[in-house]
C-alpha positions in Angstrom: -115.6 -129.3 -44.3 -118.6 -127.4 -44.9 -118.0 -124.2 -42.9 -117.6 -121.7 -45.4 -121.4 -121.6 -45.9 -122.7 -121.6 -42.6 -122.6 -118.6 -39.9 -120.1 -119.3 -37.3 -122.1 -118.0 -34.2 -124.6 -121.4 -35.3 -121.8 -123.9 -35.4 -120.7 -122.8 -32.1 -123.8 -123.1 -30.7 -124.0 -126.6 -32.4 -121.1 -128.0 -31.2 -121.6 -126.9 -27.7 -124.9 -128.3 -27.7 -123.5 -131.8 -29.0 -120.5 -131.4 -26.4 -123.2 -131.1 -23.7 -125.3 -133.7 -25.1 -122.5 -136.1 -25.3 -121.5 -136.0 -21.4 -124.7 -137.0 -20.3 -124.4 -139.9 -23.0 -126.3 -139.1 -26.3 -123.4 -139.0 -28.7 -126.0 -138.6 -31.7 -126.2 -134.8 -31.9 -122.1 -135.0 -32.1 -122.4 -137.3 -34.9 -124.5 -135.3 -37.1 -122.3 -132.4 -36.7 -119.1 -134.5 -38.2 -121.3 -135.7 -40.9 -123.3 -132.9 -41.7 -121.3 -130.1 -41.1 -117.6 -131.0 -42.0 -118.6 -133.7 -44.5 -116.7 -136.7 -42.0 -117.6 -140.1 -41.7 -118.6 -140.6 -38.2 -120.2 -143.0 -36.3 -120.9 -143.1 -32.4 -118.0 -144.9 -32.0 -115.4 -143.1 -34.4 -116.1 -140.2 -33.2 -114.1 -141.1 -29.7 -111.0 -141.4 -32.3 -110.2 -137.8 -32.0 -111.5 -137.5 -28.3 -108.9 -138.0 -26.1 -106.6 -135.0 -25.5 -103.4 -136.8 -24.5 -100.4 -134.9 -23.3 -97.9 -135.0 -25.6 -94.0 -135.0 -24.8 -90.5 -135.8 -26.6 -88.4 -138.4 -24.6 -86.3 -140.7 -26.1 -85.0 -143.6 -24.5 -81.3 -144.2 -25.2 -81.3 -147.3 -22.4 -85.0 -148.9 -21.6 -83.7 -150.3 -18.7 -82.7 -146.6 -17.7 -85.0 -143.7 -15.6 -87.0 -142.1 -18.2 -87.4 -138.6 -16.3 -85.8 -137.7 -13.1 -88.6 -138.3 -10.7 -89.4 -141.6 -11.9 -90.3 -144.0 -8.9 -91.3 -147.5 -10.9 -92.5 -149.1 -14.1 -95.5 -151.7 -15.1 -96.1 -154.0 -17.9 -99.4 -154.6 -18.4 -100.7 -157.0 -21.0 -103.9 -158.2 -22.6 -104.5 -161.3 -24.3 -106.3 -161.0 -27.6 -106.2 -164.5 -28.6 -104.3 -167.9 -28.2 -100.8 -166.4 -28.9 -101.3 -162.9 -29.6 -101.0 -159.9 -26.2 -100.9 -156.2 -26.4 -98.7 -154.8 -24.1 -98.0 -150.9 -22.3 -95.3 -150.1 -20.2 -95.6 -147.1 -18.3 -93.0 -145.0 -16.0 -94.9 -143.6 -13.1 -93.5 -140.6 -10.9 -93.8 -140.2 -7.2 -96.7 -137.9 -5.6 -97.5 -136.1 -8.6 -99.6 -138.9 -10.5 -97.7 -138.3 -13.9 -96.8 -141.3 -16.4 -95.3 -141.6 -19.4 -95.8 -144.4 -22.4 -92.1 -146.4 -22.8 -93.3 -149.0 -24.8 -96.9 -150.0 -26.6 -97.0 -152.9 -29.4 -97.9 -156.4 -29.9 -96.2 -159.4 -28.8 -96.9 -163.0 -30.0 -95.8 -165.5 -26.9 -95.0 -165.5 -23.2 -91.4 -165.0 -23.7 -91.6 -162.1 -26.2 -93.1 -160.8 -22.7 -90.3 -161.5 -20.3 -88.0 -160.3 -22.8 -89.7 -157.7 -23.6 -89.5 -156.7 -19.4 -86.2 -157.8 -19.0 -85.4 -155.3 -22.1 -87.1 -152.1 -19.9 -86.0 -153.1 -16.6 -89.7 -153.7 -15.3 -89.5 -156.2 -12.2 -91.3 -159.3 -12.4 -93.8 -158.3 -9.5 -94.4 -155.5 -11.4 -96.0 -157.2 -14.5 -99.4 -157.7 -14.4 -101.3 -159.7 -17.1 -105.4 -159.5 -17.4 -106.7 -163.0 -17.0 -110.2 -162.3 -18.3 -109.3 -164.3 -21.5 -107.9 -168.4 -20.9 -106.6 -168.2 -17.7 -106.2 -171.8 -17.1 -104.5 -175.1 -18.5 -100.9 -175.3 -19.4 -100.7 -172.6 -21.8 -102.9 -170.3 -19.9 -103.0 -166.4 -17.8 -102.2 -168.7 -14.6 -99.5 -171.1 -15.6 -97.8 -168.0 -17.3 -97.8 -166.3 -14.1 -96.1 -169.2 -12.0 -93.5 -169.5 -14.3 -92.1 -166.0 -14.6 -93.5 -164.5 -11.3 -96.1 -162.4 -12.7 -99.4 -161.0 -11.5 -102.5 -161.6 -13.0 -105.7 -159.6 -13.1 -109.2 -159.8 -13.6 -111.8 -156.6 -14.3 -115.0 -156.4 -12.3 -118.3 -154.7 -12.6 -118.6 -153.9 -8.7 -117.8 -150.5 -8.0 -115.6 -151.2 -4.7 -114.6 -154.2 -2.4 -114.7 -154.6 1.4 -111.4 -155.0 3.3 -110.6 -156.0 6.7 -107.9 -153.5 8.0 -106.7 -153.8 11.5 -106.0 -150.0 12.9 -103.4 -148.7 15.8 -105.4 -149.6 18.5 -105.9 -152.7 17.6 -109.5 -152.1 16.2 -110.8 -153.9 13.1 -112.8 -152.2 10.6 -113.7 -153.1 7.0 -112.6 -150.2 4.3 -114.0 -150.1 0.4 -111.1 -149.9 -2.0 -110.9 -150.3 -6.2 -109.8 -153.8 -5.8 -110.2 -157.3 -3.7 -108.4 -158.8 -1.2 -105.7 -160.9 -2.8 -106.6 -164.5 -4.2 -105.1 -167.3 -6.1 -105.6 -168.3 -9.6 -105.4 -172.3 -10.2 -104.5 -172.9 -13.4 -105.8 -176.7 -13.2 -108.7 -175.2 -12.1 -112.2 -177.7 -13.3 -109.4 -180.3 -15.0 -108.0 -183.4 -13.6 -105.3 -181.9 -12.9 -106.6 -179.3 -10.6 -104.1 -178.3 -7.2 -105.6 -179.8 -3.6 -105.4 -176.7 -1.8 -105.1 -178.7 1.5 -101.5 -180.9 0.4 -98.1 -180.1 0.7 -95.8 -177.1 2.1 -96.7 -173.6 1.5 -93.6 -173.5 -0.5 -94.9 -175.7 -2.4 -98.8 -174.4 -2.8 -97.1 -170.8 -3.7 -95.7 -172.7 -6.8 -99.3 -174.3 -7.8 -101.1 -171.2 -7.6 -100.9 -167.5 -9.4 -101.5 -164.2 -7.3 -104.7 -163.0 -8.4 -106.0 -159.3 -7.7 -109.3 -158.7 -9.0 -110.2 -155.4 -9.4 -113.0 -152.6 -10.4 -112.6 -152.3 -13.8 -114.9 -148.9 -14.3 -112.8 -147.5 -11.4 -110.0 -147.9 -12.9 -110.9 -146.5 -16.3 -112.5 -143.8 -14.5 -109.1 -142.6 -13.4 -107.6 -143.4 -16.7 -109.4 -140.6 -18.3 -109.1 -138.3 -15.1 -105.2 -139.0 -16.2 -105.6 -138.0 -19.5 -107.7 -134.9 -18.7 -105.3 -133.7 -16.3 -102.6 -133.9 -18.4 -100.9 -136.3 -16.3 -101.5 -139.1 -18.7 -98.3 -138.2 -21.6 -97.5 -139.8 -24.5 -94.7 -139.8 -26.8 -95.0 -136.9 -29.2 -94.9 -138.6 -32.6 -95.5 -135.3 -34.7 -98.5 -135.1 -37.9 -97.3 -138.9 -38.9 -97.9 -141.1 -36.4 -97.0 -144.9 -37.4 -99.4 -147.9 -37.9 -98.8 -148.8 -34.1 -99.6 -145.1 -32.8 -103.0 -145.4 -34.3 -103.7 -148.8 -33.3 -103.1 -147.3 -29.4 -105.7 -144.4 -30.0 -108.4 -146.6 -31.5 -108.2 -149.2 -28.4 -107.8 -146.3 -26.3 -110.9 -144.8 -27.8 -112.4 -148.3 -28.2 -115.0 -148.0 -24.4 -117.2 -145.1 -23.6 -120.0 -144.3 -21.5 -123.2 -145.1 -22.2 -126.5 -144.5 -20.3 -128.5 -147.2 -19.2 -131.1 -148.1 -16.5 -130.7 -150.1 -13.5 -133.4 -153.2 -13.4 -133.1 -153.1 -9.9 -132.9 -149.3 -8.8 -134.8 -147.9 -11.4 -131.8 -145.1 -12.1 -129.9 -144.0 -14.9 -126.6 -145.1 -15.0 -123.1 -144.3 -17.0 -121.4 -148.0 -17.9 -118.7 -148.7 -20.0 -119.3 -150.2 -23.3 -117.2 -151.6 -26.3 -119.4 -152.1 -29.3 -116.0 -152.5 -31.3 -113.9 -155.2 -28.8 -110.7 -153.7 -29.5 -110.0 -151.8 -26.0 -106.9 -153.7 -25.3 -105.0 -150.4 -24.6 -107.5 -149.1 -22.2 -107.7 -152.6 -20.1 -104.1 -152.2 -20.0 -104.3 -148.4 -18.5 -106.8 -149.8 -16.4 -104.1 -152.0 -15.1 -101.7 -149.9 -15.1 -103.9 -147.6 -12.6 -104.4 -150.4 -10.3 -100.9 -150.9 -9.8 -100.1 -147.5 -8.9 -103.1 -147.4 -6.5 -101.4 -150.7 -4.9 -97.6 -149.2 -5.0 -99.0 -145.9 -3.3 -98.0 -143.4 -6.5 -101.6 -142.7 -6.4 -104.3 -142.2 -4.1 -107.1 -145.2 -3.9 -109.9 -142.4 -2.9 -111.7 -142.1 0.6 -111.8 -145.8 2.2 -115.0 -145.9 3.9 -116.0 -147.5 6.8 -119.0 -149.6 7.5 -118.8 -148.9 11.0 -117.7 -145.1 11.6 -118.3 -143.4 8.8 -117.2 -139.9 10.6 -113.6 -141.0 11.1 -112.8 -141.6 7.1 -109.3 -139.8 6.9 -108.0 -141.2 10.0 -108.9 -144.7 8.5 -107.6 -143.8 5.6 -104.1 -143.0 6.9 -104.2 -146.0 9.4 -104.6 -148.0 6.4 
């Protein structure tokens, strides 16, 4: 570093300048202070390496398929394929009301199986797994198929900011309610082959088995309350001490892999914040985003103000109907 030589009153003032300058999106001021001033290589990227202040705890896990804290109320795995055979995979322990989690498991895993066993291993139900479909969802060795054959969920990140539901209320009303993800679909893993499902033939028995339960979702929602997690504190992570393993690092670079960037609407004219990934290694963080959604959907946390399209003045009574 090269503080020694520099009044410290300036290099406060410097690095709250680039802190300021860096929440409304210009990272560039923050970058010239790592490379000027402590003599790091830093890039706009790297410098989110060191960014996220996760909560840190010692837990060990004698029994995966055991509670990992006493007001655990479920578990996820969440996985995202990287390639043809290759998925990284979280499973997180998620209290009840308070919004915690805690990391049981992060790593790579190289085939389907490796994933049921890895869920089988911590207990995690086979509703509860939820695999991002973004990347080869169909044919026989795709997101889809996988899905019908071990029960799983799959998922697909959005752009759009909310979706509209139906909900029929107490009275018997029917109102439609924006909420971080759509109403539930089907994924068809023949889909655009010759082998694709007719939607219109056989038992429902039987067109549950052709088809994969689909949730799409918003995918900047999501990661929006990923890092109101992790500010909160609510968002821990095993405490691996000054050493952390290959593994460990590999988790805070895709962690710290998407950030916010300005950019202007064509059609509004505004400035916006949008997620970007120059790198394409945010595996971790599309898994977190997943990991959100399902604890929206499970109720462990809250899905934010549903609004109405119709009477916007009775919010919180929709909400709770809902």
């Amino acid at each position: 570093h090269g503080l020694i030589d520099y009044p410290w009153r300036e290099l406060v003032k410097l690095w709250l300048a680039a802190q300021e300058a860096k929440h409304v999106g210009d990272f560039k001021p923050l970058v010239i202070f790592f490379q000027k001033y402590c003599a790091l290589m830093r890039s706009e990227r790297t410098v989110h390496d060191t960014d996220l202040p996760f909560a840190r705890m010692k837990f060990e896990l004698t029994d995966p398929a055991a509670k990992a804290f006493p007001g655990e109320a479920m578990r996820f795995l969440t996985a995202d394929r990287q390639s043809e055979d290759v998925y990284w995979v979280t499973i997180r322990a998620w209290a009840k009301g308070t919004g915690e989690s805690r990391r049981l498991w992060f790593g790579r895993l190289y085939s389907e199986s490796d994933i049921e066993a890895k869920r089988v291993e911590y207990g995690v139900p086979a509703a509860c797994t939820v695999v991002d479909s973004g990347y080869r969802p169909k044919g026989d060795h795709g997101v889809y198929a996988a899905c019908i054959r071990y029960g799983w969920i799959a998922a697909k990140g959005e752009d759009d900011a909310f979706f509209w539901h139906t909900v029929k209320m107490r009275d018997g009303r029917t109102e439609r309610v924006q909420r971080p993800w759509a109403p539930p679909s089907l994924g068809d893993p023949g889909e655009g082959t010759a082998a694709q499902a007719n939607p219109d033939a056989g038992t429902p028995a039987q067109k549950k088995k052709r088809f994969a339960p689909l949730v799409r979702f918003s995918s900047p929602t999501c990661k929006d309350r990923v890092m109101a997690l992790i500010e909160r504190g609510l968002w821990v992570e095993p405490d691996v001490g000054d050493q952390p393993d290959e593994t460990e690092r590999e988790y805070r670079r895709q962690m710290a892999g998407e950030f916010k960037r300005p950019k202007i609407n064509k059609l509004t004219g505004r400035r916006e914040m949008v997620w970007v990934c120059p790198s394409g290694n945010n595996h971790a963080l599309d898994d977190a985003a997943m990991q959100v959604l399902c604890a929206m959907q499970a109720g462990l946390l809250p899905s934010g103000v549903e609004m109405s399209d119709t009477q916007p003045e009775k919010k919180e009574e929709n909400y709770e109907a809902a």
